[in-house]
Backbone as a chain_set.jsonl record, in Angstrom:
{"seq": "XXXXXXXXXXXXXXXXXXXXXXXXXXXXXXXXXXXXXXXXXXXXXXXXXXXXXXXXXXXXXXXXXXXXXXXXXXXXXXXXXXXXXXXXXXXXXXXXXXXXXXXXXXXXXXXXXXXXXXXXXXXXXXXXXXXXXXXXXXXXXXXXXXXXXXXXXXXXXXXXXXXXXXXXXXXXXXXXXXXXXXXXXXXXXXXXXXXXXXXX", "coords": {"N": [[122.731, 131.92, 112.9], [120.336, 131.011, 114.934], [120.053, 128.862, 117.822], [118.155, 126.121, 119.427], [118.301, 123.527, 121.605], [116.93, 120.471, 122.493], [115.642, 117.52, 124.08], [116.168, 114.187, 123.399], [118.056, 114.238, 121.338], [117.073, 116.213, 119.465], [116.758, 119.539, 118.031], [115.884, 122.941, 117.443], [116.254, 125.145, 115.119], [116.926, 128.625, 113.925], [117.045, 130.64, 111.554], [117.71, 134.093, 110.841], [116.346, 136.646, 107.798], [116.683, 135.061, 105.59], [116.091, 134.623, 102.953], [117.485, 136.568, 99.844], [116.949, 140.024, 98.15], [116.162, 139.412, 96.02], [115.527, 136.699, 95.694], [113.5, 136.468, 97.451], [111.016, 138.049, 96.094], [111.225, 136.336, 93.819], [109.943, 134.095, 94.922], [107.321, 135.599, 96.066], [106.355, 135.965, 93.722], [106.08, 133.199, 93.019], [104.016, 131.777, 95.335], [101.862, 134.044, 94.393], [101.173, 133.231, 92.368], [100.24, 130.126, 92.932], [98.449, 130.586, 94.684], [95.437, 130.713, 94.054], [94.665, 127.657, 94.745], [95.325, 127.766, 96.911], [93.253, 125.897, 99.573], [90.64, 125.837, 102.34], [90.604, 123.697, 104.782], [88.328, 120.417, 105.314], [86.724, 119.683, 107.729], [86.988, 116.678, 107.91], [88.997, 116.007, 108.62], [89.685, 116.963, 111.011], [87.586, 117.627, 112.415], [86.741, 119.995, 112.891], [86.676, 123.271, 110.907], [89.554, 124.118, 110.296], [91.838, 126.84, 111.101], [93.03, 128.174, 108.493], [93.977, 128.194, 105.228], [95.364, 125.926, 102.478], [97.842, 124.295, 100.58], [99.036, 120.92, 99.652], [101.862, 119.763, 98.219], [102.801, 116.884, 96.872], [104.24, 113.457, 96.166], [102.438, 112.173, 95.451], [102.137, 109.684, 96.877], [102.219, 109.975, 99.97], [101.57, 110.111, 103.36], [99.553, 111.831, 104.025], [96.198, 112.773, 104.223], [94.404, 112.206, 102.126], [91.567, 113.188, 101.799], [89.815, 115.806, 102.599], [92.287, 117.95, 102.197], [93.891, 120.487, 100.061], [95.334, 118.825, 97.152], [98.229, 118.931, 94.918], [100.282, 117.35, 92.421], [104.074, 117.58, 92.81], [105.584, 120.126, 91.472], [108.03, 121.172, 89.433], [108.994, 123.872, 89.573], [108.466, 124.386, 91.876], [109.65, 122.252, 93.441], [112.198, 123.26, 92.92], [112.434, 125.477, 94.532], [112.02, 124.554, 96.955], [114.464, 123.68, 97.02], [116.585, 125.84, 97.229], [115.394, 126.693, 99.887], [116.312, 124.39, 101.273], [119.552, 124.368, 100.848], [120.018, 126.691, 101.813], [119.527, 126.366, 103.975], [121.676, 124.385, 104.98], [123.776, 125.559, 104.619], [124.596, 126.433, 106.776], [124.11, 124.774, 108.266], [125.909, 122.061, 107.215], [126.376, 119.651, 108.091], [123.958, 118.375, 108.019], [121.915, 115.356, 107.673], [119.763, 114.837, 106.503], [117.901, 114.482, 103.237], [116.357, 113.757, 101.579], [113.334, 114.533, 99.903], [110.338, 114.457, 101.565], [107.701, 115.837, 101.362], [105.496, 118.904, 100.817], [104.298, 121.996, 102.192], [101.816, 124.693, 100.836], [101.202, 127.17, 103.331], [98.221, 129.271, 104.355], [97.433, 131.962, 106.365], [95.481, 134.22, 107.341], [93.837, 137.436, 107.543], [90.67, 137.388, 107.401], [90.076, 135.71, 108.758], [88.883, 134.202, 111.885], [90.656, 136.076, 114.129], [92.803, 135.778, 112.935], [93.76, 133.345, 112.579], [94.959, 130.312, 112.961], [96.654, 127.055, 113.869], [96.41, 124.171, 115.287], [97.45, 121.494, 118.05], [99.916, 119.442, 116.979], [101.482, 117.037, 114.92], [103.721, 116.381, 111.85], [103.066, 114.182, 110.203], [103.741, 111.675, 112.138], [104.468, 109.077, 111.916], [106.18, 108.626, 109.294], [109.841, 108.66, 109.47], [110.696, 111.399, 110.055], [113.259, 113.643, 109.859], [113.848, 116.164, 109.571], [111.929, 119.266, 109.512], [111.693, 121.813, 107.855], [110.494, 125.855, 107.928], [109.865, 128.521, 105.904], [108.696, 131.475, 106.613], [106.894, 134.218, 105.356], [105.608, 137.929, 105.93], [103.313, 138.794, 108.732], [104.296, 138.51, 111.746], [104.555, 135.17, 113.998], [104.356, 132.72, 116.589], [105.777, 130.067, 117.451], [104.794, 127.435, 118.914], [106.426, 124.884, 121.181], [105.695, 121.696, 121.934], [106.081, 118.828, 124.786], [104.384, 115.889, 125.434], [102.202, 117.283, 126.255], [103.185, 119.726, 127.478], [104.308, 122.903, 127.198], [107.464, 123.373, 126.028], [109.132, 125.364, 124.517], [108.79, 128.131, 122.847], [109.017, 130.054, 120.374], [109.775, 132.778, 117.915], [108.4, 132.898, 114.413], [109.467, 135.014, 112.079], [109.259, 137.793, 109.294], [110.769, 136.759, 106.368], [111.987, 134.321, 107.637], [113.757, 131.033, 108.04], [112.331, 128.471, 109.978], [114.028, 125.594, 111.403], [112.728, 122.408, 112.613], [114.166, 119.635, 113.667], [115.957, 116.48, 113.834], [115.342, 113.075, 114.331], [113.438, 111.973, 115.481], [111.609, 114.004, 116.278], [109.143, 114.239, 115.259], [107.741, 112.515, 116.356], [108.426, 112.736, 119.324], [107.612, 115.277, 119.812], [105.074, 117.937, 119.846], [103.759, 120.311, 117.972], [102.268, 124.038, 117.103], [100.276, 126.859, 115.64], [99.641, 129.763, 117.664], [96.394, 131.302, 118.024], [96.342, 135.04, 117.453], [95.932, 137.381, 119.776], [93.409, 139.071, 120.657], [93.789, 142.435, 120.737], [95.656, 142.311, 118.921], [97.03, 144.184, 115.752], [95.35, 142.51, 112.782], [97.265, 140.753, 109.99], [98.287, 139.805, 107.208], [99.691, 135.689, 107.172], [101.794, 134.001, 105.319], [103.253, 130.875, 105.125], [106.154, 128.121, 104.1], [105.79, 124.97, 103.852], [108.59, 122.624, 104.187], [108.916, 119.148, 104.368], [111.508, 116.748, 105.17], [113.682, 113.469, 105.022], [115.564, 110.665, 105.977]], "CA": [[121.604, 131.037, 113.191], [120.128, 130.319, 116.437], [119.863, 127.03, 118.14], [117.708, 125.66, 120.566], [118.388, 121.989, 122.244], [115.889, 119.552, 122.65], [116.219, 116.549, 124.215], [116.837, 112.906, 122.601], [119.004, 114.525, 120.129], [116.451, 117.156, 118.57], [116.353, 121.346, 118.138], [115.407, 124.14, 116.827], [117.227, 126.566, 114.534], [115.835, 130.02, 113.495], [117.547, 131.694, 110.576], [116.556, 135.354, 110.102], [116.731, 137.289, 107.009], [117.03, 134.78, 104.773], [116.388, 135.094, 101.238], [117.963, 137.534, 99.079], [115.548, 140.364, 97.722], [115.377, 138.827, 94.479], [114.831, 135.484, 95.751], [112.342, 136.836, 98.019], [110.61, 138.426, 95.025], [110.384, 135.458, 93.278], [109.172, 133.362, 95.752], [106.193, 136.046, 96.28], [105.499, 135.467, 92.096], [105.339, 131.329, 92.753], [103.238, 132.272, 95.946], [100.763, 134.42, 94.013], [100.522, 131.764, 91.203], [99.837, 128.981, 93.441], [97.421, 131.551, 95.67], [94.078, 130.073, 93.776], [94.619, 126.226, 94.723], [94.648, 126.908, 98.151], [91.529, 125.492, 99.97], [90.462, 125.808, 103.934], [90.875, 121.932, 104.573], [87.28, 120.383, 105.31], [86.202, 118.843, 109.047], [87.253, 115.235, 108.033], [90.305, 115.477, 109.128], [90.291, 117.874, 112.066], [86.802, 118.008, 113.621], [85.566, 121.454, 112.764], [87.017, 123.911, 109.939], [91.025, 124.645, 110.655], [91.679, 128.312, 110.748], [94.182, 128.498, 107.401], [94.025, 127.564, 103.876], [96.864, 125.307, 102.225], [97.738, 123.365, 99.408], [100.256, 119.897, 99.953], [102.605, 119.355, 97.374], [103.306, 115.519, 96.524], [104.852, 112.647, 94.712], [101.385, 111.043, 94.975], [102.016, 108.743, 98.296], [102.453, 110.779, 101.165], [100.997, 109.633, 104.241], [98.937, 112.854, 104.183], [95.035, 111.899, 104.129], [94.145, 112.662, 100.83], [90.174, 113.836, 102.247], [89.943, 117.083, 103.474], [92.588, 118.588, 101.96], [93.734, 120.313, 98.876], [96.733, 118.377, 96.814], [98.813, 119.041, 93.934], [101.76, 117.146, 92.074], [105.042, 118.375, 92.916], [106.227, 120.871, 90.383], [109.648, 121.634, 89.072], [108.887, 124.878, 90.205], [108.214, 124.214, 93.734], [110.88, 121.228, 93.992], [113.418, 124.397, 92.82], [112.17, 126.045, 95.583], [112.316, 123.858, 98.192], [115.636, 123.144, 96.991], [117.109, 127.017, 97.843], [115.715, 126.734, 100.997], [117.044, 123.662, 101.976], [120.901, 124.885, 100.401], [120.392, 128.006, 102.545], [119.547, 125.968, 105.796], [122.388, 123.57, 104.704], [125.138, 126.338, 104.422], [124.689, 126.6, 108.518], [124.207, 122.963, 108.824], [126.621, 121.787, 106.402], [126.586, 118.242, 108.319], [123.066, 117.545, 107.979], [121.625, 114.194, 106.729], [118.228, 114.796, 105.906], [118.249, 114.92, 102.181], [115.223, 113.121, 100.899], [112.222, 115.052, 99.915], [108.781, 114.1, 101.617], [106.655, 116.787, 100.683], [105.658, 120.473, 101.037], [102.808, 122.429, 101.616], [102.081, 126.293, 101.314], [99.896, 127.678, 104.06], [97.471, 130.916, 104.186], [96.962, 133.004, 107.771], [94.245, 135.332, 106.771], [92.778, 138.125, 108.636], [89.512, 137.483, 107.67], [89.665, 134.233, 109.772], [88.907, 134.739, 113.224], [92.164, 136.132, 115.166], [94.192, 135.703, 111.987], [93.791, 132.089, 112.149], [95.874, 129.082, 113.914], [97.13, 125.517, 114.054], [96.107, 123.619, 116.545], [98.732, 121.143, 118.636], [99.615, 118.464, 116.021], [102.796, 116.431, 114.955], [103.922, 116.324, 110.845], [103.306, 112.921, 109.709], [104.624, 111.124, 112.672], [104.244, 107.768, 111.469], [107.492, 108.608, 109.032], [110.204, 109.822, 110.645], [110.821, 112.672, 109.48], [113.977, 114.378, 110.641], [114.064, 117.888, 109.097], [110.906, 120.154, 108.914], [112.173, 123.951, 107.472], [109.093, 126.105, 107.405], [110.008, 129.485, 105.363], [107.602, 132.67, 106.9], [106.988, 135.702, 105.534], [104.286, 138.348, 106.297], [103.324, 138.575, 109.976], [105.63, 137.133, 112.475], [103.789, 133.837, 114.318], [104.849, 131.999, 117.344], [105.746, 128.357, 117.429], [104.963, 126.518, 120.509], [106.382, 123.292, 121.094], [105.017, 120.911, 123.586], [106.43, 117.617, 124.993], [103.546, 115.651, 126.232], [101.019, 118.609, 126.442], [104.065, 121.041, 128.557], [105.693, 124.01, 126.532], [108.953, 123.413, 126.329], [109.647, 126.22, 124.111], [108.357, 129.127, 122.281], [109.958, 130.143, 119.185], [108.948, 133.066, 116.91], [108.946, 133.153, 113.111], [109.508, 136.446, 111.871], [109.34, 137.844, 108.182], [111.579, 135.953, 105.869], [113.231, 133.368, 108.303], [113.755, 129.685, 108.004], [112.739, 127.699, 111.442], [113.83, 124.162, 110.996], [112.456, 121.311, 113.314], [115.635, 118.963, 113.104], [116.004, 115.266, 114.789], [114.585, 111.948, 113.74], [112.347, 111.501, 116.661], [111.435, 115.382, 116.621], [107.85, 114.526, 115.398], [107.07, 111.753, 117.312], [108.541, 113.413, 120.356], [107.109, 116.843, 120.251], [104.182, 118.518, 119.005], [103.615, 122.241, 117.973], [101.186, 124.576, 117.286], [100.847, 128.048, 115.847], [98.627, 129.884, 118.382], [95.615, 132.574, 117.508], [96.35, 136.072, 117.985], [95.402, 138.197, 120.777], [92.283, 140.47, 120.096], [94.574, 143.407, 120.422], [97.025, 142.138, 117.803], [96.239, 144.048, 114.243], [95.58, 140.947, 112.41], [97.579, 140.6, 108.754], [98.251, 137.715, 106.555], [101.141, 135.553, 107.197], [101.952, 132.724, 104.944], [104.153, 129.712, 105.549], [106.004, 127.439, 103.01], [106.942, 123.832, 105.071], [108.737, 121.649, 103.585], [109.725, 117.957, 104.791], [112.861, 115.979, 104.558], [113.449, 112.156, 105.776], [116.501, 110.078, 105.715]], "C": [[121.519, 130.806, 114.689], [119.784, 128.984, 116.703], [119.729, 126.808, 119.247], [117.273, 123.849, 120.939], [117.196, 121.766, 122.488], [116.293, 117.951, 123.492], [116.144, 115.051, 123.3], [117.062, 113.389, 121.016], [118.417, 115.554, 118.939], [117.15, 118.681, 119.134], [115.88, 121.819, 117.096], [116.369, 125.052, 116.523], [116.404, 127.991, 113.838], [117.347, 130.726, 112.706], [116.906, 132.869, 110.058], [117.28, 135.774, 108.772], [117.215, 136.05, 105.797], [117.107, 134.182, 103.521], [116.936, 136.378, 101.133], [116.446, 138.419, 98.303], [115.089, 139.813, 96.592], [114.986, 137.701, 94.752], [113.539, 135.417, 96.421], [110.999, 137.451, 96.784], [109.97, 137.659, 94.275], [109.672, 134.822, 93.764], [107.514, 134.119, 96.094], [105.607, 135.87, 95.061], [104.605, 134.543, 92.425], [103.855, 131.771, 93.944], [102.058, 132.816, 95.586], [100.303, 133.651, 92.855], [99.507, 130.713, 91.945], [98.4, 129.299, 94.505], [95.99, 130.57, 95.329], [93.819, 129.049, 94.001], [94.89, 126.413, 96.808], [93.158, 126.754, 98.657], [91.723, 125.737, 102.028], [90.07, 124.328, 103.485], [89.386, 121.913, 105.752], [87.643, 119.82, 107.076], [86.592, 117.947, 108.872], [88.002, 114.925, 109.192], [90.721, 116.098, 111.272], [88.795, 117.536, 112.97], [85.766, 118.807, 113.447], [86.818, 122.043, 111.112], [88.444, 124.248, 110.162], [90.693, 126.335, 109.961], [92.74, 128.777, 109.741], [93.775, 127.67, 106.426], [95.478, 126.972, 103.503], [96.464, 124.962, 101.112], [98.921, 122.243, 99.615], [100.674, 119.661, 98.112], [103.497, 118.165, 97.458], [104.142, 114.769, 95.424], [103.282, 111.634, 94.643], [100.828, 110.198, 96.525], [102.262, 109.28, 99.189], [102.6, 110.487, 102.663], [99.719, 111.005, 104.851], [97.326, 112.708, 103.676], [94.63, 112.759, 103.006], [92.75, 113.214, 100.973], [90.65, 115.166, 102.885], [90.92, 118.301, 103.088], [93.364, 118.738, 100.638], [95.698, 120.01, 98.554], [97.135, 118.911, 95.824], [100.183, 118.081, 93.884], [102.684, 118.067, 92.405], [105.65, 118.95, 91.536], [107.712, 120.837, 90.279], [109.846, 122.88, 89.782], [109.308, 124.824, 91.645], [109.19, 123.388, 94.11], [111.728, 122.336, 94.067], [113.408, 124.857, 93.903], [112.294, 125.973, 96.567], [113.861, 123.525, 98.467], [116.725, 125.014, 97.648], [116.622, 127.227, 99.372], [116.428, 126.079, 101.806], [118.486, 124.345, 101.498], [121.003, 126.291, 101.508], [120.365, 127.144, 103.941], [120.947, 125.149, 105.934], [124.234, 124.611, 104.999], [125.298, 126.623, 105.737], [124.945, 125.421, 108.917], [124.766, 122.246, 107.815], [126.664, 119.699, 106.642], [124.976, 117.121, 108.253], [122.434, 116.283, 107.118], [120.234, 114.016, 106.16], [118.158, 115.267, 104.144], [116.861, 114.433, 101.298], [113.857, 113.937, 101.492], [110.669, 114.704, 100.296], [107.71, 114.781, 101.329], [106.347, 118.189, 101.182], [104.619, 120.965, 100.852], [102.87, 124.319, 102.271], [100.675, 126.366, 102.1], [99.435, 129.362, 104.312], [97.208, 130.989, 105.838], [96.216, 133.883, 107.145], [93.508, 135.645, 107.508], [91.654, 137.975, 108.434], [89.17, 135.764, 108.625], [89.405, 134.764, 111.074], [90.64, 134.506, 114.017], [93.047, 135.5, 114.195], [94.598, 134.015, 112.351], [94.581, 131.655, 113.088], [96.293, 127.728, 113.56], [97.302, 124.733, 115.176], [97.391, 122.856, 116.601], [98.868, 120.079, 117.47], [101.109, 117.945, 115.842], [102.735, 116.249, 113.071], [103.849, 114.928, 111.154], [104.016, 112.034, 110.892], [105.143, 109.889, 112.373], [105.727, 107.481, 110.428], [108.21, 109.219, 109.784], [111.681, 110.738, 109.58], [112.093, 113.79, 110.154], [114.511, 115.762, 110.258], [112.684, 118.565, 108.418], [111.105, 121.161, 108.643], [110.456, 124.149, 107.64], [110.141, 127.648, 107.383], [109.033, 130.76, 106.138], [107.867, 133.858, 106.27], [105.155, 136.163, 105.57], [104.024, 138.8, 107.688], [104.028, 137.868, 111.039], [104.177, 136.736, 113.249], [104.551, 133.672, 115.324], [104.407, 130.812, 117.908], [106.142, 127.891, 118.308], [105.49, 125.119, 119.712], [106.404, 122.847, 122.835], [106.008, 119.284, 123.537], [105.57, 116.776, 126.119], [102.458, 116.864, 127.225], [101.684, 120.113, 127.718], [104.715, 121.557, 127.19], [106.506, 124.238, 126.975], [110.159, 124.484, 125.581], [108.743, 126.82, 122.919], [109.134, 129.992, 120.938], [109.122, 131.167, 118.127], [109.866, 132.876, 115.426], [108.496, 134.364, 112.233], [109.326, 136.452, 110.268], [110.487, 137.276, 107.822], [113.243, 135.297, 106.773], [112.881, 132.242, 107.732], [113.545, 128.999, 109.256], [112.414, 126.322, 110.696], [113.39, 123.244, 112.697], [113.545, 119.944, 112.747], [115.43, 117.497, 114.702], [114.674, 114.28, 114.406], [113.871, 111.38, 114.726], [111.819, 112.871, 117.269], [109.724, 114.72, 116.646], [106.681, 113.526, 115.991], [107.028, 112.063, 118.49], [107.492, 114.911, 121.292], [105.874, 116.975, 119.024], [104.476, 119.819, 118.801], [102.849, 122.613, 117.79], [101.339, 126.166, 116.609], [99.434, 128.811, 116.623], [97.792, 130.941, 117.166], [96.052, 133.804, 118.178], [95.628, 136.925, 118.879], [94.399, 139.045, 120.378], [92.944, 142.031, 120.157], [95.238, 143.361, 119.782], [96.367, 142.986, 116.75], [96.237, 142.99, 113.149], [95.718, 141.787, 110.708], [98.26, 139.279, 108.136], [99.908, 137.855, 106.882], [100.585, 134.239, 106.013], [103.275, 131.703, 105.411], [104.409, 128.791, 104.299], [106.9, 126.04, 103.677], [106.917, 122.597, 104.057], [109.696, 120.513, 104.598], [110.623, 117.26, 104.257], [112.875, 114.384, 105.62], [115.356, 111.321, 105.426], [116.836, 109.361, 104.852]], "O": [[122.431, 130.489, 115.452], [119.311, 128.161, 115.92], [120.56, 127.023, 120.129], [116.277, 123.2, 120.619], [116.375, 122.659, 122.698], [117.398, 117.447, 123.293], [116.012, 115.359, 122.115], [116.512, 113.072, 119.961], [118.956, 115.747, 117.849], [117.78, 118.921, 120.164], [115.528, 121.272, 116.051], [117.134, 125.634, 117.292], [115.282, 128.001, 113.333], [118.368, 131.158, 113.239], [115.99, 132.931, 109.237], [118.443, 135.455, 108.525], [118.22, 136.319, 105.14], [117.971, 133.414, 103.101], [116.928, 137.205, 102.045], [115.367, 137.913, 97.995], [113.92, 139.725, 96.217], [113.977, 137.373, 94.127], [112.648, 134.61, 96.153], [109.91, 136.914, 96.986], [108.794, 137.764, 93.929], [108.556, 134.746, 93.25], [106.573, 133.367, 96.346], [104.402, 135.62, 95.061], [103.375, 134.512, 92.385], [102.768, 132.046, 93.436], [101.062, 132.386, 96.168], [99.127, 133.519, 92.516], [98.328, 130.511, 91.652], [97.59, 128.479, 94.938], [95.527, 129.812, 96.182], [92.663, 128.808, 93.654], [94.714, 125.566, 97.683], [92.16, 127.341, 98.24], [92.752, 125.763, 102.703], [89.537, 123.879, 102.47], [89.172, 122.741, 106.637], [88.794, 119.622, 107.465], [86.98, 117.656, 110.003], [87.907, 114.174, 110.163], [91.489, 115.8, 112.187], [88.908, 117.208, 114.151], [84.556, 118.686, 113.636], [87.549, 121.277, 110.484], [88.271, 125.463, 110.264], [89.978, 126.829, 109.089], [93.387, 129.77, 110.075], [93.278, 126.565, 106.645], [96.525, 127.36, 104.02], [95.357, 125.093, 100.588], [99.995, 122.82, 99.783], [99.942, 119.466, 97.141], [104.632, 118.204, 97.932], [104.565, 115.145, 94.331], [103.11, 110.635, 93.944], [99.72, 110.114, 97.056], [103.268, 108.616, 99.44], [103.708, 110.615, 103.183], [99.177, 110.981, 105.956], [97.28, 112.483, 102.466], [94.567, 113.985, 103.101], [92.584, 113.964, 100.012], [91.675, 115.406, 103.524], [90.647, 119.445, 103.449], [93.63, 117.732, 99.98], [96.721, 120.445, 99.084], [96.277, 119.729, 95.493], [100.979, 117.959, 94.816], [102.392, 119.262, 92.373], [106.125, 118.223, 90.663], [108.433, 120.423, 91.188], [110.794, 122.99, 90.559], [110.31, 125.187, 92.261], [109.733, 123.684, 95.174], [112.139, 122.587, 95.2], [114.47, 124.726, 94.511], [112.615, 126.9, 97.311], [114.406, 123.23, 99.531], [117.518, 124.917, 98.584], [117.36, 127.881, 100.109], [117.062, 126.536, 102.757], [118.46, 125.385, 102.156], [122.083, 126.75, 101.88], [121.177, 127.334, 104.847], [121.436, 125.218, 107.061], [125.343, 124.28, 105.42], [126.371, 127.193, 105.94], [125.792, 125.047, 109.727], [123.879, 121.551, 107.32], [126.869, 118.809, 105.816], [124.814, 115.905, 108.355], [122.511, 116.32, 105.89], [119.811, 113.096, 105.461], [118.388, 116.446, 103.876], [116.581, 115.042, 100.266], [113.406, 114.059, 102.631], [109.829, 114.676, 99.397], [106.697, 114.156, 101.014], [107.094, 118.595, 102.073], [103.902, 120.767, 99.871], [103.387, 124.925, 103.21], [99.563, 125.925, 101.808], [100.164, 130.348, 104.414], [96.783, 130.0, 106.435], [96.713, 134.258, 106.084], [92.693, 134.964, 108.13], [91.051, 138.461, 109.391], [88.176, 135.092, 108.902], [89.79, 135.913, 111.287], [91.378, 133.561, 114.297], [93.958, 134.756, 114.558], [95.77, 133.638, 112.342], [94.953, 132.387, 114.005], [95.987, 127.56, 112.38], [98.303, 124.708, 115.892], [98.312, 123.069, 115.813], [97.786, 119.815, 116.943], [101.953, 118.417, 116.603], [101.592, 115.941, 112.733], [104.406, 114.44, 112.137], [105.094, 111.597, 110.488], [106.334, 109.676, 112.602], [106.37, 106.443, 110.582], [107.846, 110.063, 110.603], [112.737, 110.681, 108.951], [111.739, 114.693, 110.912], [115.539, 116.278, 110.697], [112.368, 118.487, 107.231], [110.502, 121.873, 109.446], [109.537, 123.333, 107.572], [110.904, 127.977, 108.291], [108.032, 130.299, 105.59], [108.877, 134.519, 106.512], [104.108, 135.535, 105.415], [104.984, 139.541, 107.899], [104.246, 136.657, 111.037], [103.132, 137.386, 113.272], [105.575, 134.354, 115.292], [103.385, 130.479, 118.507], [107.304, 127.768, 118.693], [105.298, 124.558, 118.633], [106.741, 123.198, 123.966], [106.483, 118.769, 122.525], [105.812, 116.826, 127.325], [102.187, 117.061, 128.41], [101.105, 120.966, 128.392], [105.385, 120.929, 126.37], [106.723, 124.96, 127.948], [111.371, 124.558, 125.782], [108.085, 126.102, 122.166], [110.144, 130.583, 121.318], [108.11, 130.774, 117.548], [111.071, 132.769, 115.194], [107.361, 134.573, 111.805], [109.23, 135.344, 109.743], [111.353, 137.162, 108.689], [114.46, 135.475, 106.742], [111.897, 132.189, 106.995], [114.611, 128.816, 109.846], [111.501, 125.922, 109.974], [113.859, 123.63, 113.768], [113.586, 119.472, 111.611], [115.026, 117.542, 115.865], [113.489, 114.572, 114.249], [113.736, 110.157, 114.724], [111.6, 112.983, 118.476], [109.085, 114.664, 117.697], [105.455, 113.595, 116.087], [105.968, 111.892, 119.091], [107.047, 115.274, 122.381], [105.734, 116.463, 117.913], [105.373, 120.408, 119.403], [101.946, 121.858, 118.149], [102.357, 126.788, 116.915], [98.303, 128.502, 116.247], [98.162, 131.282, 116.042], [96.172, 133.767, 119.402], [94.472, 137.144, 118.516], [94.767, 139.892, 119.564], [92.364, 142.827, 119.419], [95.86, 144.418, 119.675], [95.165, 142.756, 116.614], [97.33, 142.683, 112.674], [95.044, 142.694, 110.219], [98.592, 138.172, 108.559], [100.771, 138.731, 106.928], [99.471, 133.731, 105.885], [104.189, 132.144, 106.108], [103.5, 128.538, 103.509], [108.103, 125.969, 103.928], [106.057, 121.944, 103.465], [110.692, 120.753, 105.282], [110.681, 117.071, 103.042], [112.248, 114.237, 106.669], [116.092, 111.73, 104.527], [117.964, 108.868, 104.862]]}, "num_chains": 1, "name": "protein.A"}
């Protein structure tokens, strides 16, 4: 695992390679199950149209604005799920305390978006504090800015089946991120993303 410092007590870890092919496998099943419930999340929330489809997976209360975008109960399924990634990020970080589930949402990159889509600068839920974001990638590798007060302070890609966690209980009040749009020379292909939050 790699590991990149932050200051007041945050980083960044990047685990490559890691699911197993069969777990990888399944995870592309749940993935194509859950495929039809995502939605491109409306203007409410953002402004204009965000360039990715999602779906948030809840217990109901979130702090996640229930307009604009599309929800679902948390499954058994998907809790399972969330639960092998966290156990895989856990077997590196054996000391971590983030153990409580806040919620999880799968996101679509899709070439027919313009420039294979994006995520503007933004912060998870800051309002809880939230001290472990994993986000799973496979598909297209992405690269995840993070800013501290509108300066990139680091650049971070996420490659086919890694884990990058956002770690530290003042990560998402601290820092923002972002995943940019691709270059008009890139060949644009889908990535998806599966981010799940943890809280103390």
């Amino acid at each position: 695992m790699s590991s990149f410092p932050l200051q007041g007590g945050c980083s960044v870890q990047v685990l490559e390679n890691a699911l197993t092919p069969q777990e990888y496998s399944d995870f592309i099943r749940i993935g194509s199950e859950y495929g039809p419930q995502l939605k491109q999340p409306t203007s409410y929330t953002y402004g204009h149209r965000p360039k990715f489809k999602d779906v948030t997976f809840d217990f109901g209360i979130t702090g996640v604005p229930n307009r604009g975008y599309a929800h679902m109960p948390i499954t058994t399924q998907i809790f399972n799920f969330c639960k092998i990634i966290k156990d895989r990020y856990n077997e590196e970080v054996p000391q971590n305390p983030y153990e409580r589930l806040f919620n999880c949402n799968l996101v679509h990159y899709a070439p027919d978006f313009d420039l294979d889509g994006g995520r503007g600068k933004h912060q998870d839920n800051p309002s809880v504090d939230l001290g472990l974001v994993l986000i799973y990638s496979w598909g297209e590798a992405r690269t995840l800015n993070i800013f501290d007060e509108g300066r990139i302070v680091l650049k971070v890609e996420m490659n086919h089946n890694s884990i990058l966690a956002m770690e530290g209980v003042n990560f998402q009040k601290m820092y923002s991120h972002c995943v940019r749009k691709l270059k008009r020379t890139v060949t644009q292909r889908n990535r998806h993303s599966f981010n799940i939050r943890y809280f103390n």
